[in-house]
Each structure stands twice: as C-alpha cells, then as structure tokens.
N, C-alpha and C positions, 0 to 999 in steps of 0.2 A: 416307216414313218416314226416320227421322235414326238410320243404323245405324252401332255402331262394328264394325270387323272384326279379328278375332282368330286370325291363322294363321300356318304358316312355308312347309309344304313343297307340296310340286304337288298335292297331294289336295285342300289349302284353293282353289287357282287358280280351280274352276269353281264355288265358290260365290263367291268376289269379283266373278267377272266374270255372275255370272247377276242378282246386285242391283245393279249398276248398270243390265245390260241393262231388271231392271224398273222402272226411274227413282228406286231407292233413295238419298237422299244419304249420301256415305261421307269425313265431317269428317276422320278419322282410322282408322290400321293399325296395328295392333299383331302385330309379329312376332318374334319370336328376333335376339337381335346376328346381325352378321355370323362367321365365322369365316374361319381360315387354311385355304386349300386348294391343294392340287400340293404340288411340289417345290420352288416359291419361295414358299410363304404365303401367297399375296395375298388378302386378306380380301375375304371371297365373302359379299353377303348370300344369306339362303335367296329360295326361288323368290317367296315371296308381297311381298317388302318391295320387289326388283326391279320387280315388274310393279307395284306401289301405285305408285313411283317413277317409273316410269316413264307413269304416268297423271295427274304431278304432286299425288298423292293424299299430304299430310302425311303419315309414316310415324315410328311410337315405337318403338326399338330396346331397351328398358331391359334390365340385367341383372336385375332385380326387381320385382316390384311390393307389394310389402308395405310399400315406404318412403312415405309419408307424401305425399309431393313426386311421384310416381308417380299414386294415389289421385287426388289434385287435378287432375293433367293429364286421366286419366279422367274425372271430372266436367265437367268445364271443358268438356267436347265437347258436351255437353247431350243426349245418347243416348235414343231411343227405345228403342234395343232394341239388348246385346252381342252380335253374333253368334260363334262360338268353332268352329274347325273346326281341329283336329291344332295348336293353337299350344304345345302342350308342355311349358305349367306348369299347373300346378293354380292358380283363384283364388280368392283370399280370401273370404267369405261379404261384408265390407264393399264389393268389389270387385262383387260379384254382383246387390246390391242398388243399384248407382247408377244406373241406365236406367230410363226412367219407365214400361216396361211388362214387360220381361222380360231376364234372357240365355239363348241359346239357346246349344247344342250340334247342330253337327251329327255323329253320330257313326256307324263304320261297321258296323254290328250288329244285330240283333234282338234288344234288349235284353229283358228283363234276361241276355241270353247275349251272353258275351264283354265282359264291362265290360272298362276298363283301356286300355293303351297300344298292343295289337297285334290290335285287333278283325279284319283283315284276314287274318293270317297265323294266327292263331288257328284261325279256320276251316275254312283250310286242312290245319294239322297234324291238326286233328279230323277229317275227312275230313265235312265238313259236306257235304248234298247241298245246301240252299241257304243264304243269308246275307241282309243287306239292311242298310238304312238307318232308323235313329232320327232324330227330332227332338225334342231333349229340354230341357224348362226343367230350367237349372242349379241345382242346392243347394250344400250344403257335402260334400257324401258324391263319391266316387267312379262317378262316370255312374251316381248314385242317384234322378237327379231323374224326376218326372213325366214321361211322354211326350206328344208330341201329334199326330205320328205315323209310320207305319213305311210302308216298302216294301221287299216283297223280291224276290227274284232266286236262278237254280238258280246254284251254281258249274259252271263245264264243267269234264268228266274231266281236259283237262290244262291248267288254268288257273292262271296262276302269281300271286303279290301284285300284281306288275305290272300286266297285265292286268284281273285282278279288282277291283285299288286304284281304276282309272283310270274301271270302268264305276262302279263303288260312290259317287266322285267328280261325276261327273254325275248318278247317280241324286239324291243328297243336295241338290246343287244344286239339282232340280226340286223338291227335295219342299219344301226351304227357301223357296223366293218362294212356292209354295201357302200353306204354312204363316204366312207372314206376312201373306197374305189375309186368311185370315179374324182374325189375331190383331187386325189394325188395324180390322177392320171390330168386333170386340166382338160378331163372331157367337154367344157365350156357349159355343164349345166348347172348355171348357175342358181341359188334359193329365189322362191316367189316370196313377193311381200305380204302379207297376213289381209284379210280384210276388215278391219278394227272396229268395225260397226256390227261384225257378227261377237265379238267378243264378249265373255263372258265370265267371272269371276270368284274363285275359291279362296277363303283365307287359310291361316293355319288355326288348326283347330286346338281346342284347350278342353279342360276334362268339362266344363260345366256345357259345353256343347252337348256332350252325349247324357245329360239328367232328362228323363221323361216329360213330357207336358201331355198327361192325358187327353184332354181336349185333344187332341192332332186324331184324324184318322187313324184306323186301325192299317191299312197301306203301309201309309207315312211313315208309322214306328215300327213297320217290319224293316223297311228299307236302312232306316237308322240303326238297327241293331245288326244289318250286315253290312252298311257305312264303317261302324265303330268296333269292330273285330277283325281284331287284338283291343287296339287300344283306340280311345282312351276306355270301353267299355257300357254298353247301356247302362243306367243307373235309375233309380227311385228311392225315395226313401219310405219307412217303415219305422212307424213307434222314435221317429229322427233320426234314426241312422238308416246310412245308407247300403242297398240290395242292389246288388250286379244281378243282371236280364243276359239272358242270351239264348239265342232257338228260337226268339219270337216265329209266330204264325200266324195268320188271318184266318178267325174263326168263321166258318160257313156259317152262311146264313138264317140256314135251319136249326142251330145251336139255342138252347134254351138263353133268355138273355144278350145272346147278343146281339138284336136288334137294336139295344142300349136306349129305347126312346123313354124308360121307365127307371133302370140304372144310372145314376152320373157317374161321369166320366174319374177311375179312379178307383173303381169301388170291386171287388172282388166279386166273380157272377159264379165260380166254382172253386171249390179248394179240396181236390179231393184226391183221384188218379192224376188230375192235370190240372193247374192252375188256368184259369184264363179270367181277363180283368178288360171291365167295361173302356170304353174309348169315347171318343167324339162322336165317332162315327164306325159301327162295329165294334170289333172286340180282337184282341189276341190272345193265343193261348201263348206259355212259357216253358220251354223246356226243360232249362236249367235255372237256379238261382242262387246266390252267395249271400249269406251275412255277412255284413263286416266282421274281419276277423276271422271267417270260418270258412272251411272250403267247400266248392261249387257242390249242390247237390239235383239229384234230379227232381224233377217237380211232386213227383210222390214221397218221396223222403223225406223232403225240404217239408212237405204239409203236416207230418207227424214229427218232424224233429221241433220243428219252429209253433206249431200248433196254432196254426192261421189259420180261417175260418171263413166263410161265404160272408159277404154283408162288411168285410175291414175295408176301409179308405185308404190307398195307399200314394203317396206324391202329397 
C-alpha cells in the first residue's frame, strides 16, 4: 500500500517504522519544520523527519499546508492511504480527502475520551485506571471521525507520560498495520461512529500548566508530576525563581505534619533526608529538585546545598 506518513515527535517513530517493517511504500513524510535548540540555535529537526532522513525517505517540512502549492505536492504522491500520528496541525477537509482509500489517525485514547492534543497526560491528570489506542478515519472535526478500532491498556500506579507515551506508541503501531489489513483487503469492516455525548476533552498544554497550586491534594499533584515528565516539568517557585519537582509521593498519613490541618498549604513540614511540603489536603514528599540554573539534585543534597529549612513557604 502507497502510505503517506504524517508525524514529528517519538510517539509517531514506531508507527513509521512498523509500515515499512510491513512492506508499506512510504513516497513521502510529512513532519513539523525544524527548529533552534541549545544555547547556540542550531536548528534541530523533530524525531520523525530525522529518522525519514535518515532512511533516504523524501521528507516535506512545510510551515502550512493550506497553501495551494502544498495540496499539490500532497497529491502528486499518489497516496493510498494518510497516515497522521502526533504531526501537530490539524488538516484541511481538501487535505483529507486526497488518498484513494482513507486518512487515518493514529491516536492515543479511547475515544470518544480524551479528544485533543494531550490524550496521554490527560489520563493521567484524571487519574484513569486504564487508557488505550484508536484508529480513526479522519473528518474535519477534532478526533471526531469514525473509529475502526481501539485497544486498551491499565495505566501502572506510578506511570509517568514517558513511559505510558512510549508503550501507547507501540501499541498504536500494532494496531495501525492490523488495521490496514483488512482496510486493503475490503474486508467490508467498516469504522463505527464515535458516541459524542461520552466525549471528553484535552488541550495542548503550555509550561504554566505544570506550576504547583498547593491548595490542590496531595493525589492531584502526584499525578501532575507524572502527567508532566519530561515536559513541560512540575514547577514552584522559591525566594521567585523557579524549582523543578519531580518523584513526588504521597506522604502517609502517620507522617509528622502531614495531616496539614495546622500547616498551610505550601509551607515546608521537613527539610532534612527528604523534603516534604504541606498540601490542601496531605502532603508530598519530593525526590528530586532543580534551581534554576542548576542541576537536578537529590532531596538530601538539594537541603544542604540550597540551605532550606522546615517552616519556608514555597509557591
């Protein structure tokens, strides 16, 4: 089958590499420009255009595809079938329709739950027990199209985007080369239509999503710190700058303090072998911590380098 592929970041990697494994031909890639990365710029493509590249695999970088000159290059590939995993525009309905049998989505959710841009970390902040994978023919709506079909998976208690991204990534993979079995063979199983009254909704998320509100449960901000790893990173600030979190834990109950009915929320209840800091409602202990500027350290070291103290307010 004559597949065009539509991805940027590492999540798309093991469906590009599972259609070719199936003897897919792959004319063309379509990923995200490059952009400036480090401290000297140097314009870094994303993961998916690298490895196309690196497979001699034609790759289209465009800033757009609504222009006209774009479209045509699209065509021009003569496409069985788009495939589209995390490429991180939305396409045009004239875009959707140029492949002679479909475009697909791979996407990372049990839809109709968790449409949108952060199906992965979504789940997480929900505290979902499982999650899974769609395959979905594309419309013009927001991952509203028909499915054809799903597999799911539990999340583990302390599973972070990471992790959970990577197996979600594989799963999606396998389900994509099934799924294009039967689509080529015209086995007549055609996708079901979504039920849009269970749907439910993820934006894309930006750095000021992952800053602390201690008020929140001590739960809540565990799940958020394995929500936001890698990125964009838990945060708080201290003395105004900002301190990267990560390894949150829910402090038991028997823990001096953090029952928090005496503590406000914010306020450091230990600084010692192990940081842990009052909540709304409990407390978590912290692993690791970052100053700006400086690198991760463990929560023992972090207390003698940085010289924080029982009784600091932090947020």
């Amino acid at each position: 089958m004559q597949v065009v592929f539509f991805g940027s970041p590492s999540f798309a990697l093991p469906s590009l590499e599972a259609l070719l494994t199936a003897g897919h031909r792959i004319p063309l890639v379509v990923s995200q420009p490059g952009k400036p990365v480090g401290r000297k710029g140097d314009v870094t493509d994303p993961p998916v255009a690298a490895r196309a590249k690196s497979l001699g695999i034609h790759v289209f970088q465009p800033a757009t595809l609504k222009d006209d000159a774009a479209v045509e290059r699209l065509a021009q590939a003569g496409a069985d079938v788009f495939v589209v995993v995390a490429y991180g525009r939305i396409l045009a309905k004239r875009v959707l329709d140029l492949p002679r049998l479909a475009s697909l989505n791979v996407h990372g959710s049990l839809l109709p739950r968790w449409r949108g841009a952060s199906p992965v970390q979504a789940a997480i902040l929900a505290g979902d027990p499982v999650t899974g994978v769609s395959i979905m023919r594309m419309d013009a709506g927001m991952d509203t199209g028909p499915v054809y079909a799903m597999r799911e998976t539990r999340i583990g208690e302390e599973e972070d985007s990471t992790s959970l991204g990577a197996r979600l990534a594989q799963i999606g993979a396998d389900l994509l080369t099934e799924t294009l079995v039967f689509l080529e063979g015209e086995e007549g199983r055609g996708p079901l239509p979504q039920d849009s009254s269970l749907a439910t909704y993820c934006p894309k998320i930006s750095r000021e999503d992952a800053r602390v509100d201690w008020e929140r449960p001590a739960a809540e901000l565990v799940r958020r710190g394995r929500a936001y790893t890698p990125w964009p990173g838990l945060f708080t600030l201290r003395r105004k700058t900002r301190l990267k979190l990560s390894g949150l834990s829910q402090v038991a109950r028997d823990t001096p303090g953090a029952r928090g009915s005496r503590e406000s929320p914010g306020v450091l209840l230990e600084a010692g072998s192990r940081v842990v800091v009052a909540c709304g409602e409990g407390a978590v202990s912290i692993a690791t911590l970052q100053a700006e500027g400086k690198k991760p350290l463990a929560a023992s070291e972090f207390v003698r380098g940085e010289r924080i103290a029982r009784g600091e307010r932090w947020g």
